[in-house]
C-alpha positions as a printed Julia matrix, in Angstrom:
432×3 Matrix{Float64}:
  8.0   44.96   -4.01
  4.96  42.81   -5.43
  4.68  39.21   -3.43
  2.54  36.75   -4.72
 -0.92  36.61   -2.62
 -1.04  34.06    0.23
 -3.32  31.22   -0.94
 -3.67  27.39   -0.31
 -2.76  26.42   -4.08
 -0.8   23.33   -4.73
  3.07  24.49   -5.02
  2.29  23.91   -8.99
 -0.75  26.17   -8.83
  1.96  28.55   -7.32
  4.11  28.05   -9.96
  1.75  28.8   -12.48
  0.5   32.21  -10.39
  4.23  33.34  -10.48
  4.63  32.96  -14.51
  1.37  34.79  -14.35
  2.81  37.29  -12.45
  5.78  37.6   -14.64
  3.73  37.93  -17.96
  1.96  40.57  -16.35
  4.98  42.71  -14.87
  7.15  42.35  -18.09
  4.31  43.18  -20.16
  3.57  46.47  -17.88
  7.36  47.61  -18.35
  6.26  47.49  -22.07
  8.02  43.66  -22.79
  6.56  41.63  -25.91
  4.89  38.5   -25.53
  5.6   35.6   -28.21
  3.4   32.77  -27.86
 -0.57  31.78  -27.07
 -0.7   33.27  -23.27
 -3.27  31.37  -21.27
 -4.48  33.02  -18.21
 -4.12  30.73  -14.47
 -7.8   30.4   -14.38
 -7.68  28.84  -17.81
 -4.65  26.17  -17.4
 -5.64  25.34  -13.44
 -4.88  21.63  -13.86
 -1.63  22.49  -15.97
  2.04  22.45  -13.68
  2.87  25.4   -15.98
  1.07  27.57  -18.15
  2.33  28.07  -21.44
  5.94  27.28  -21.44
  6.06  28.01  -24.8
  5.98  31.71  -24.42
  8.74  34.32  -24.37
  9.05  38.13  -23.7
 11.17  40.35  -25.86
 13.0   43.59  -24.96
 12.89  45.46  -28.15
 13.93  49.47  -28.76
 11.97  50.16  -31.38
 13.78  53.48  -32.32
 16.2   51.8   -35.12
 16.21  51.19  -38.89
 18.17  48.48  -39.79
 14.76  46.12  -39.17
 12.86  48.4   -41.22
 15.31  48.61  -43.92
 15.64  45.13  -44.43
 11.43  44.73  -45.26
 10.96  41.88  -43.05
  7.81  39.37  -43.83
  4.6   40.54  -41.35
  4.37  38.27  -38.0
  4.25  38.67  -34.63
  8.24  38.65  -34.21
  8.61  40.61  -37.19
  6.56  43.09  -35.58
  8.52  43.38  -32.85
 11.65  43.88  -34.13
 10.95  45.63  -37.8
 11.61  49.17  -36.5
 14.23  48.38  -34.18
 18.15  47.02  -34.72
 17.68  44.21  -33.0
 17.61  42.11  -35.69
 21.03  40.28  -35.93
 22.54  39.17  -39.56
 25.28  36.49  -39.81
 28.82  37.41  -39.78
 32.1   36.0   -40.36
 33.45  33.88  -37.8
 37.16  34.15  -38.82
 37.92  35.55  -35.88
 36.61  33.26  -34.09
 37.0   29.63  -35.4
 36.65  27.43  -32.15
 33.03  29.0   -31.39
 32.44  28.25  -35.57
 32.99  24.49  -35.43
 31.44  24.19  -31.68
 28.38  25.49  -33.33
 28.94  23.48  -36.39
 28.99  20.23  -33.95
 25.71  21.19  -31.65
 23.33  21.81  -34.84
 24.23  18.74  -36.0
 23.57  16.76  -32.57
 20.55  18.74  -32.46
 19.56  17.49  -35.37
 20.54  13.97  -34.61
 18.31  14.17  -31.46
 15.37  15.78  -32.6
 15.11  13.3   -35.25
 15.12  10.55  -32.44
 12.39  12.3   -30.75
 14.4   12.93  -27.7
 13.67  17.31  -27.76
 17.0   18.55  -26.53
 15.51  22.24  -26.81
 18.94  23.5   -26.89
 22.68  21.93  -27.67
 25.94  23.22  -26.83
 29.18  22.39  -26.9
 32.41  23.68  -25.6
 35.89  23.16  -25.1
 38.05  23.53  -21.68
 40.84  22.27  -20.35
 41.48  19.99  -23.47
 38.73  18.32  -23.63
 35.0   18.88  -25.91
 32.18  19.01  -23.52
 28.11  18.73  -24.37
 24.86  18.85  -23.49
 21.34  19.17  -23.9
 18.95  20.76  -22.33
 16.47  17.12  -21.37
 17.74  14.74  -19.59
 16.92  12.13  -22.25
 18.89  14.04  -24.87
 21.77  14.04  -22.53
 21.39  10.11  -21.74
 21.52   9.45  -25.59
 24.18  11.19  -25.95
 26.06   9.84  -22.44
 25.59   6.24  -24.46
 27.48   7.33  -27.63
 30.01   8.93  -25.17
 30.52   5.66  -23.5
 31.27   3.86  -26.79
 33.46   6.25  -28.5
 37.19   7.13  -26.95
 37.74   9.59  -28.74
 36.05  13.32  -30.01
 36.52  12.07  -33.92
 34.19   9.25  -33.24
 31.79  10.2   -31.4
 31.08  13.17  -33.87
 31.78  10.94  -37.06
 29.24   8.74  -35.87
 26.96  11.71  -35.34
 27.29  12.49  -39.19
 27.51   9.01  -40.41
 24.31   8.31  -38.81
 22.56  11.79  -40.44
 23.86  10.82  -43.82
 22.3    7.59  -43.9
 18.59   8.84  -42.33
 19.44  10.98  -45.62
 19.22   8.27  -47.64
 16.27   6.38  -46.56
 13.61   6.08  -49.36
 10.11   7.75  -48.67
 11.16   8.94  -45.51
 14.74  10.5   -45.94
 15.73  13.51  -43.21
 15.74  16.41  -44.83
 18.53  19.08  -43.65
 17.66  23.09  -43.99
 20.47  24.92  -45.79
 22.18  26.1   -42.62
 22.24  22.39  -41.26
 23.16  21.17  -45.1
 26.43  23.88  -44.9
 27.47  23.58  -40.94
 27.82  19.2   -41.88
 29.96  20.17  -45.13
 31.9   21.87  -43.1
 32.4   19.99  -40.02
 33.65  16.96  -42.46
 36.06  18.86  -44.39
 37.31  21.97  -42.24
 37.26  19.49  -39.19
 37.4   15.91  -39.85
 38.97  15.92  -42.94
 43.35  17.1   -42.57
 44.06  16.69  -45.99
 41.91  20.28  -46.66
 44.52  22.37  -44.33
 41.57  24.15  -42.42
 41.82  21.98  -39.4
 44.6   24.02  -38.21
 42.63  27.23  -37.98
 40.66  25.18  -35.49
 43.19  24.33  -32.9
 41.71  23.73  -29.48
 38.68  21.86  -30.84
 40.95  19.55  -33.08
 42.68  18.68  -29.9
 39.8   17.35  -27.81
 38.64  15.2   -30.65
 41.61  12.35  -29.61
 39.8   12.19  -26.29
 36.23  11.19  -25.21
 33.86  13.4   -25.02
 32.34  14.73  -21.61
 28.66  14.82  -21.68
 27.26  17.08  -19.24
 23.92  15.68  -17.77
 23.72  16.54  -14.17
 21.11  19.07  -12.87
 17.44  19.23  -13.06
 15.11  18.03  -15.92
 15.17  21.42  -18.23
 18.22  23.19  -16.99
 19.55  24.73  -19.95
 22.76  23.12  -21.88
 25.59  26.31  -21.01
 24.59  26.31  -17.74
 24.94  22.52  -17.04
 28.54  22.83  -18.65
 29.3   25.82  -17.04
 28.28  23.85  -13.71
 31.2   20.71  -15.01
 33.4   22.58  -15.3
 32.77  25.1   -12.5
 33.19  28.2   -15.06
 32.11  29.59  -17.87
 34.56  28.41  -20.87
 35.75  30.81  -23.55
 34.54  29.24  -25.94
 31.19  27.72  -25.83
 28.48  27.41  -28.72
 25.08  25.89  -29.06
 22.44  26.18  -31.13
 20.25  29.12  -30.21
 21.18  32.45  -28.63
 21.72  32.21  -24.42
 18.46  33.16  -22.83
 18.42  36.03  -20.93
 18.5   34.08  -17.82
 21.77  32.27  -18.96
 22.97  35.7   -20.08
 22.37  36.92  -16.24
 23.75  33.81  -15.27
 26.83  33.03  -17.38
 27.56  35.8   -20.3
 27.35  39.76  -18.86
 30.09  41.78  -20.36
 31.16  39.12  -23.04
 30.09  41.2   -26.11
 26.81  38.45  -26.14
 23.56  39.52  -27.52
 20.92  37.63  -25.62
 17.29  35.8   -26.96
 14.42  36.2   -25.22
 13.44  36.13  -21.75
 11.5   32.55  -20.97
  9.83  32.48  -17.76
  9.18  29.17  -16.85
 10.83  27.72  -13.93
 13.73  25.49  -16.29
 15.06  28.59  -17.28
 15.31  30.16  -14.2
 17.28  27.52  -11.93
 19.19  29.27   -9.31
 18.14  32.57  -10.18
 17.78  34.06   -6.99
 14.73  36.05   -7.25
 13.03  33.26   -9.25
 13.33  31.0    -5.74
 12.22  33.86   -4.03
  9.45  34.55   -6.1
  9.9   38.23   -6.1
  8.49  39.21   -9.52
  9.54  42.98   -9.11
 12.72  42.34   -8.35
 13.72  39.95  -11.46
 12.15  42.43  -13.77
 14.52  45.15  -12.11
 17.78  42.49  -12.09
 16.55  41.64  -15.85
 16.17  45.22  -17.03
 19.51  46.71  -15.45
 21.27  43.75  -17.17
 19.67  43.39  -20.92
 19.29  46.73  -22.9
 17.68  44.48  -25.53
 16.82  41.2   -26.8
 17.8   40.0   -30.47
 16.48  37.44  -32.9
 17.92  36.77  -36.27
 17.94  37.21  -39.83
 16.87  33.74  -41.9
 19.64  33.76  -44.26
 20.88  31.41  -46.65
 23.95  31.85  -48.13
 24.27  32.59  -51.36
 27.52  30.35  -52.9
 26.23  27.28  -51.35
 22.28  27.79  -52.16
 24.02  27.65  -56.34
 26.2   24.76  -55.38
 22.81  22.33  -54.43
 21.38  23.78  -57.2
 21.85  20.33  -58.4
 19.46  18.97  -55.58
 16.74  20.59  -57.72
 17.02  23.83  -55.19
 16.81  27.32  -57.21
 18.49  30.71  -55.04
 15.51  32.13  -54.99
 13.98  29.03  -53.73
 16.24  28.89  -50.4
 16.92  32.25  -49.96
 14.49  33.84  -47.83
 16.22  37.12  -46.65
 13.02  38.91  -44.95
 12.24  36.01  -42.13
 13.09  36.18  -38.59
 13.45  33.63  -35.75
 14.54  33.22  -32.24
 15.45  29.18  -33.02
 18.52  29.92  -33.75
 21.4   32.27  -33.37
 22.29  33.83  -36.33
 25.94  34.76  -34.97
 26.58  32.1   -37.42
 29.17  31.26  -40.0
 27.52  31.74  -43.57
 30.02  31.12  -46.26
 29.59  34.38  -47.57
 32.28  36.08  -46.36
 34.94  36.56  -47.98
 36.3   33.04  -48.1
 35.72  29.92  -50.05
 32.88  27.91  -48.51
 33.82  24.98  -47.54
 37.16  24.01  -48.75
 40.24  26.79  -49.54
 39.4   26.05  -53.18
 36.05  26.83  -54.52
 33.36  24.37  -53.8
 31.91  22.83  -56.83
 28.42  21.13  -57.72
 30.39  17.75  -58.14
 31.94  18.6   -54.52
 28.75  19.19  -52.8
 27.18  15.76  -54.83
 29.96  13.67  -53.39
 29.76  15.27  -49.78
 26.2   14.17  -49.49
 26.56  10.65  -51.08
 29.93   9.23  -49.2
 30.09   8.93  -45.82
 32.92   9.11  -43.33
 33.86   5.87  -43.03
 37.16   5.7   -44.81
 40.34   6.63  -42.68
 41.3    9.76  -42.21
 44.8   11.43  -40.26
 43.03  11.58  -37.08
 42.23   8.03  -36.69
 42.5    5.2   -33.9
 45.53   4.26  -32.75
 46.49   0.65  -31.94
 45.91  -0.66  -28.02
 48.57  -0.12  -25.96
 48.96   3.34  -27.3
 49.02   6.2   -24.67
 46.67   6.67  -21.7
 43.55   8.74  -22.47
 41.7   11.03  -19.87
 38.16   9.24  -18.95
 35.67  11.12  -19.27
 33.21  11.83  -17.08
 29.49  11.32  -17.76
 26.51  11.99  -16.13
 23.32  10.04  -17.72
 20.02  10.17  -16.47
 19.7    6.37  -17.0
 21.28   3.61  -19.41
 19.9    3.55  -22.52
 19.01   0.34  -24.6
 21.84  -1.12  -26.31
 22.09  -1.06  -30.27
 22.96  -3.89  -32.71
 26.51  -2.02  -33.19
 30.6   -2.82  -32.42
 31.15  -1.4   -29.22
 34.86   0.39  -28.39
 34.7    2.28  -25.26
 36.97   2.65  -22.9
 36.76   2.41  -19.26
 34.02   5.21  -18.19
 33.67   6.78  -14.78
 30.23   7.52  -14.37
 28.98   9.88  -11.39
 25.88   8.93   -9.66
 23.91  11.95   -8.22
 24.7   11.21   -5.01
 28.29  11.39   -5.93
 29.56   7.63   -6.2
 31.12   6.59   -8.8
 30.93   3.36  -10.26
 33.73   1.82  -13.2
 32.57  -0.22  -16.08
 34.93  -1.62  -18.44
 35.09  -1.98  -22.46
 34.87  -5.13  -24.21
 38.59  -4.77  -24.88
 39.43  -5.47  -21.45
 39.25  -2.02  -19.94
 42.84  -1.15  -21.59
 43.05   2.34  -22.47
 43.99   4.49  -25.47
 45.23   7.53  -26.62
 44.14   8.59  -30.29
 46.96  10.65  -31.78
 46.21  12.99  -33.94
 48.43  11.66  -36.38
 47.2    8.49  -36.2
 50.22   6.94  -35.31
């Protein structure tokens, strides 16, 4: 067992020992490091050194990395003789994990643009309801706010898009959206918010939750990863939960063992590790054991763009061979992902013309649409429960929330009530 030395650093100088500790160990048992390592000596004023930096678990005994050529890097390098390098798949057998992760890249994107760094999004449903979070505590406030004015699911993610589309359209400085991000908000709109196209009812459990509010999960430390705080709401681990990138493997240890989930990388700052026993205890042998019984490998993914929809914005002034860069890996993102190509239509269950994709990207959703709001006095809606950081300033905008219980962390609760008087709604999915 390998303790840390007894010294009189700070407790962040014996934080920053620890992670040194870790690098070291995990590198020993033949781990890769990603990232610019700077020794303890070198970061001595720093809380943390290097947070940026993970360790990868690699066999390097497979071909499916080395068949697919992949572009030199450090990652690449890694992975290029191993099969740990993940391509997308279909996801019709599993629909409510495609739109989950169709609804936390686009709030990811939404918050990143606001400079808020969520790190991580994910969403998930349980118990009838659509639950989210963020990794900072400021993502999670931003997104507690939007909670708080939205009753229902359909809002609160329309508003999401609505507010992407026009950052789209700025002039000089419009958001530009990768091809993954450009197909997950085509498809959110029409498979999701859209009836009329028949594909919401492939997505049953997440079309449910959108006639009630949204839970954002925000309690826990500054850091703690998104699953984990929902998985913490809601006191298990829903079946179906989606985010972003893959689970860590400290989330994996945590949350996913034996769910047929390929873990990311190991990060070994202290976030990450929250309640992870030998973390606290600061026994670096240990974890490494604990880590290596539990995670035969890490896996990053293919960059892949599919196909179909790279021709359709072929209008945009975007060529295939522009977009499509095949040989690329990254660990920002999970590439269990939805890509169009396979063996359905993309977006629609008719074939997804130039024209289509034009009009997707010029109109937003602000017309009506089956799910809509239903007059007050309809049915009582469940409140949700949110847990900001701190309130947010207020924008120049309608406001139609219902009354919100919001838990304090010492476990009050407080009531505030919507300007319509605190009356509460139900929004049938019908929309009558």
């Amino acid at each position: 067992m390998t303790q840390p030395a007894q010294t009189t650093d700070s407790p962040a100088r014996a934080r920053a020992r620890f992670i040194e500790q870790l690098y070291d160990e995990f590198r020993r048992r033949r781990w890769h490091l990603q990232g610019a390592k700077a020794t303890w000596d070198e970061t001595r004023d720093a809380p943390i050194p290097q947070m940026g930096v993970t360790l990868h678990r690699v066999t390097t005994e497979g071909e499916a990395g080395a068949e697919l050529g992949l572009k030199k890097g450090k990652l690449a390098d890694f992975y290029a003789d191993s099969d740990n390098v993940v391509e997308p798949r279909s996801y019709g057998s599993d629909r409510e994990g495609q739109a989950l992760r169709w609804i936390s890249t686009l709030v990811f994107k939404y918050l990143n643009h606001l400079d808020l760094n969520p790190v991580e999004v994910q969403a998930a449903v349980h118990d009838g309801a659509l639950y989210i979070a963020a990794n900072s505590g400021k993502g999670n406030t931003e997104l507690a706010r939007i909670a708080g004015r939205y009753k229902t699911g359909t809002q609160f993610v329309t508003r999401i898009l609505d507010e992407l589309d026009r950052l789209g359209r700025v002039p000089g400085t419009a958001l530009t959206f990768s091809e993954r991000e450009e197909r997950h908000r085509a498809k959110l709109r029409l498979r999701i918010l859209d009836e009329s196209t028949g594909w919401d009812e492939d997505y049953p459990l997440v079309c449910a939750t959108l006639t009630e509010q949204v839970v954002v999960c925000a309690g826990g430390e500054e850091g703690l990863h998104a699953e984990r705080r929902i998985s913490r709401a809601v006191g298990v681990t829903p079946t179906h939960i989606a985010g972003v990138k893959r689970p860590c493997v400290a989330c994996y240890l945590d949350l996913f063992q034996g769910r047929g989930v390929r873990p990311g990388p190991y990060w070994p700052s202290e976030a990450a590790n929250i309640d992870i026993e030998e973390y606290v205890d600061r026994d670096v042998t240990e974890l490494a054991d604990r880590i290596e019984r539990a995670i035969p490998n890490t896996y990053v993914t293919l960059l892949y763009a599919c196909p179909n929809y790279i021709m359709a914005l072929s209008g945009r002034g975007r060529t295939k061979g522009e977009a499509q860069k095949l040989n690329s890996v990254t660990d920002e993102y999970n590439s269990d992902s939805d890509t169009g190509d396979d063996g359905e239509p993309l977006v629609t269950k008719r074939e997804l013309t130039v024209t289509q994709v034009k009009q997707l990207r010029k109109e937003p959703t602000g017309g009506p649409t089956k799910r809509k709001a239903a007059e007050d006095g309809g049915r009582s809606a469940k409140k949700a429960k949110i847990e900001p950081e701190s309130e947010s300033e207020s924008e120049d905008e309608p406001e139609d929330q219902s009354e919100v219980e919001i838990v304090t962390p010492t476990g009050a609760t407080k009531r505030k009530l919507s300007n319509d008087g605190g009356r509460e709604t139900k929004r049938p999915r019908n929309g009558t």
